[in-house]
C-alpha positions as CSV (number, residue, x, y, z in Angstrom):
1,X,0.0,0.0,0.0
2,X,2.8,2.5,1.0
3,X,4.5,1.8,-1.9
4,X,1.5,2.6,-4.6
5,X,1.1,5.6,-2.3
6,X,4.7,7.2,-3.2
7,X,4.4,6.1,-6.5
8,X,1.2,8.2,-6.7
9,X,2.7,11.1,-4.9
10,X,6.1,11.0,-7.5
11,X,4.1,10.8,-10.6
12,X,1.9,14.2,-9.0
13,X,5.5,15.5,-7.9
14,X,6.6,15.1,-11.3
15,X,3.9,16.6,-13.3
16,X,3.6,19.3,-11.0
17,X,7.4,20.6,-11.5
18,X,7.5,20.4,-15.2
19,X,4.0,22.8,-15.1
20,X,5.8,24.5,-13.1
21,X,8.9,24.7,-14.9
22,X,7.1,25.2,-18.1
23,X,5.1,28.2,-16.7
24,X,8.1,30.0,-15.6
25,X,10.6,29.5,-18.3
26,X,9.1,28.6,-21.1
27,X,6.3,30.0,-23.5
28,X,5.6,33.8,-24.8
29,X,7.3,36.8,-22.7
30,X,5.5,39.6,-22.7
31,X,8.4,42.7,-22.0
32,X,7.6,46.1,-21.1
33,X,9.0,48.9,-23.6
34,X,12.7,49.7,-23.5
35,X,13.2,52.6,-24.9
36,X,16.0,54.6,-25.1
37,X,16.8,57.7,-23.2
38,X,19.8,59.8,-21.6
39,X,21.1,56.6,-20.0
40,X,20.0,54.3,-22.3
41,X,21.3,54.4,-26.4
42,X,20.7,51.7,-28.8
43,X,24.4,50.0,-28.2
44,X,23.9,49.4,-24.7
45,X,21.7,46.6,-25.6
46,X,24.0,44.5,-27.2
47,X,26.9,45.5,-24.6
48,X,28.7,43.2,-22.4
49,X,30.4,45.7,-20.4
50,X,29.2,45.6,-16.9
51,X,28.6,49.3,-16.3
52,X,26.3,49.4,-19.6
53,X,24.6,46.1,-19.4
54,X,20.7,47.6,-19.0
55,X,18.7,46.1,-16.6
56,X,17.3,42.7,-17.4
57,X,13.3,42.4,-18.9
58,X,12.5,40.5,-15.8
59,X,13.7,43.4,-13.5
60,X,12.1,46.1,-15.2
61,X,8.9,47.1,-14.0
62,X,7.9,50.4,-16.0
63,X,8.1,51.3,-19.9
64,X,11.4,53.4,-20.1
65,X,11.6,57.0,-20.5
66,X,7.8,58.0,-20.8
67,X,7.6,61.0,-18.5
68,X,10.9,62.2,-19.0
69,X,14.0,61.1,-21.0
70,X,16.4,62.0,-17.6
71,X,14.6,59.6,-15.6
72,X,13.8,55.5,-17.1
73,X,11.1,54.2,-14.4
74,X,9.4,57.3,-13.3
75,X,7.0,56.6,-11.0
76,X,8.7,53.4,-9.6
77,X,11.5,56.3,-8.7
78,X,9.3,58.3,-6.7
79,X,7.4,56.4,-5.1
80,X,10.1,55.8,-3.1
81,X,9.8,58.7,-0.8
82,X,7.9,56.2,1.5
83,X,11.3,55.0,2.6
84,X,13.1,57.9,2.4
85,X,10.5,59.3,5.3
86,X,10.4,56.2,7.3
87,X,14.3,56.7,7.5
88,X,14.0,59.9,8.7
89,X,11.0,58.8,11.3
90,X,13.4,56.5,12.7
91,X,17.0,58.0,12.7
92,X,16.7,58.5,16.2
93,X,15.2,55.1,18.0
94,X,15.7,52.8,15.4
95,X,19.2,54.2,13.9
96,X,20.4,50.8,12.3
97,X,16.9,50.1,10.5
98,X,17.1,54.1,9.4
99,X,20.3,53.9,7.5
100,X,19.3,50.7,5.9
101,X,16.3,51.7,4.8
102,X,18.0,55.1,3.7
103,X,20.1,53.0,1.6
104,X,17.5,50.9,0.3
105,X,15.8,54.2,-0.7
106,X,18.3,55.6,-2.5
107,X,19.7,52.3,-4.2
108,X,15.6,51.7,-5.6
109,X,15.6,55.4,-6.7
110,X,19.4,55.2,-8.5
111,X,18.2,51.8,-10.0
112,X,14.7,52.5,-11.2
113,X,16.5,56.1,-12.5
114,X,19.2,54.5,-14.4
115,X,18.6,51.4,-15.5
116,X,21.9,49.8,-15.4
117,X,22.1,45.9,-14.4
118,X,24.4,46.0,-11.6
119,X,22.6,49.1,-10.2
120,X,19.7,46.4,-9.9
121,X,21.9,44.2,-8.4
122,X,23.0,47.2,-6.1
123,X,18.9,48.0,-5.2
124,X,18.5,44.3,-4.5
125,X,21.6,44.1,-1.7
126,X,20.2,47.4,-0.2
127,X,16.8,46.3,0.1
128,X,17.7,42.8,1.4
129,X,20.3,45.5,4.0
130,X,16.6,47.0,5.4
131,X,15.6,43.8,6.3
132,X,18.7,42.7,8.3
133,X,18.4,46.8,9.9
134,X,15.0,46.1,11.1
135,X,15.6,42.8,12.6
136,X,18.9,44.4,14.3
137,X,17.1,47.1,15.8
138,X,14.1,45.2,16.9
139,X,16.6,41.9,18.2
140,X,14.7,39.8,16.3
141,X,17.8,37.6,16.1
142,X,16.7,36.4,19.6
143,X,14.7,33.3,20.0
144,X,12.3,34.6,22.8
145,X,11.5,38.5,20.8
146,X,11.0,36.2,17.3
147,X,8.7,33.9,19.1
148,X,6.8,36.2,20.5
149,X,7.2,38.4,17.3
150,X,5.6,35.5,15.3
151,X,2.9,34.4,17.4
152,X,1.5,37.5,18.2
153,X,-0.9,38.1,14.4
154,X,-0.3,41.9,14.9
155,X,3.1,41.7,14.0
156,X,2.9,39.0,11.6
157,X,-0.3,40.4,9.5
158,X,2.1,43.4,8.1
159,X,5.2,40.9,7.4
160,X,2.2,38.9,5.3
161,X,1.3,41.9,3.6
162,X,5.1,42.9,2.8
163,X,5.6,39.7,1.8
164,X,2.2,39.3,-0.4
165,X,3.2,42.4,-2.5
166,X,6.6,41.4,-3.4
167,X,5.4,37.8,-4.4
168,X,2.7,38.8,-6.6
169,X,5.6,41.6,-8.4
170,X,8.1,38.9,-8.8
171,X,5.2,36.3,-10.0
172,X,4.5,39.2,-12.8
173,X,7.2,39.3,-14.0
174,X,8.3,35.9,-13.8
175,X,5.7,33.3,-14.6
176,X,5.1,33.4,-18.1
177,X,1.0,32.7,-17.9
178,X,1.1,35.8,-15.6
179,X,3.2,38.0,-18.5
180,X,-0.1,39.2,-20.8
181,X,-1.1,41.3,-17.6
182,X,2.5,42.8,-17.3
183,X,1.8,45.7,-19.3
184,X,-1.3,46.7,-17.1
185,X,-0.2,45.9,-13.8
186,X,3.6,45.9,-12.9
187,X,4.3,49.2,-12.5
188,X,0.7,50.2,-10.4
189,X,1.9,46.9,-8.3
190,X,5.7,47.7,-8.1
191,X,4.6,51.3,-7.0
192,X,2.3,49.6,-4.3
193,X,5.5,47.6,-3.0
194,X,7.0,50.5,-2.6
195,X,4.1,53.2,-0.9
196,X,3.1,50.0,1.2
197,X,6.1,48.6,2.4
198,X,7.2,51.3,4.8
199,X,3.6,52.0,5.9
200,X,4.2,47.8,6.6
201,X,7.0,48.2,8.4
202,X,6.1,50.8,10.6
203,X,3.3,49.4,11.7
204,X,4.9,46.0,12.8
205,X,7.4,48.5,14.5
206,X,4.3,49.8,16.4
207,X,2.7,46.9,17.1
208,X,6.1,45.5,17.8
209,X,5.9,48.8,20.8
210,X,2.9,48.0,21.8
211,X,4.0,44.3,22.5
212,X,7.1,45.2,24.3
213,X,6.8,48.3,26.0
């Protein structure tokens, strides 16, 4: 009996990886425009330099240059005053959490402004910096405060939410049955990632308080 039971459960396994597979590296890609601007000319795309190299299709999340020609993702660069303002809130009682999410702020802003590969790289490290910040300044790296932290669905609802967000930008732009919608969606949901995130994070900082006086 077991073993008709793991032979079921293989041949499901099976199928369901190469759907899977299939839906996120195979079939039609649907890109957002890339056009050129003052960062971007027509030789950058076939470059191999490293400082030229434009930012990959699947990181892109706005049509180049439609605002203004100084500036590629326009409103995926400002919306990231959210952060910038949340840094400042912070800088005095969460300092470590403030400069990382400065950074992250200013690497999305650079990135989204000139898009340049290893600038993406850059926004990626910075933003991946915040999260370290956050659970520095809120000693998250201790078993009792991340046990508590977790259990208590005050806290946990906006790291849901945060995470939520950035799976269904990723999924966008990444699973290939989900890349027809790009064009209509990836920069209004990209934009939410970055307006909701710090509204996220501050409220699992103030729950977080409220928790732990």
């Amino acid at each position: 009996m077991n073993i008709k039971i793991n032979k079921v459960s293989f041949l499901i396994m099976f199928f369901l990886s190469g759907f899977l597979y299939q839906e996120i590296f195979s079939g039609e890609k649907y890109a957002l425009e890339r056009n050129c601007g003052f960062w971007t000319n027509k030789l950058d795309f076939f470059s191999n330099k490293i400082l030229y190299k434009p930012t990959s299709c699947e990181g892109q999340r706005e049509d180049w240059y439609k605002i203004t020609p100084y500036i590629a993702e326009f409103h995926c660069t400002t919306s990231n005053v959210g952060f910038l303002y949340l840094a400042h809130k912070l800088r005095a009682e969460k300092p470590v959490a403030a400069m990382t999410l400065l950074s992250a702020g200013i690497g999305s802003i650079v990135s989204h402004s000139i898009p340049r590969n290893f600038l993406h790289v850059v926004d990626t490290v910075t933003a991946l910096s915040s999260v370290g910040g956050v659970i520095y300044d809120c000693k998250l790296y201790k078993y009792s405060v991340l046990k508590d932290t977790i259990s208590n669905p005050l806290t946990l609802l906006p790291v849901l939410a945060i995470g939520t967000m950035y799976g269904a930008d990723v999924g966008l732009a990444r699973i290939t049955s989900l890349n027809r919608y790009r064009a209509q969606w990836q920069t209004p949901l990209h934009v939410l990632w970055h307006l909701g995130t710090p509204c996220m994070i501050f409220l699992f900082l103030y729950f977080m308080q409220c928790n732990n006086p």
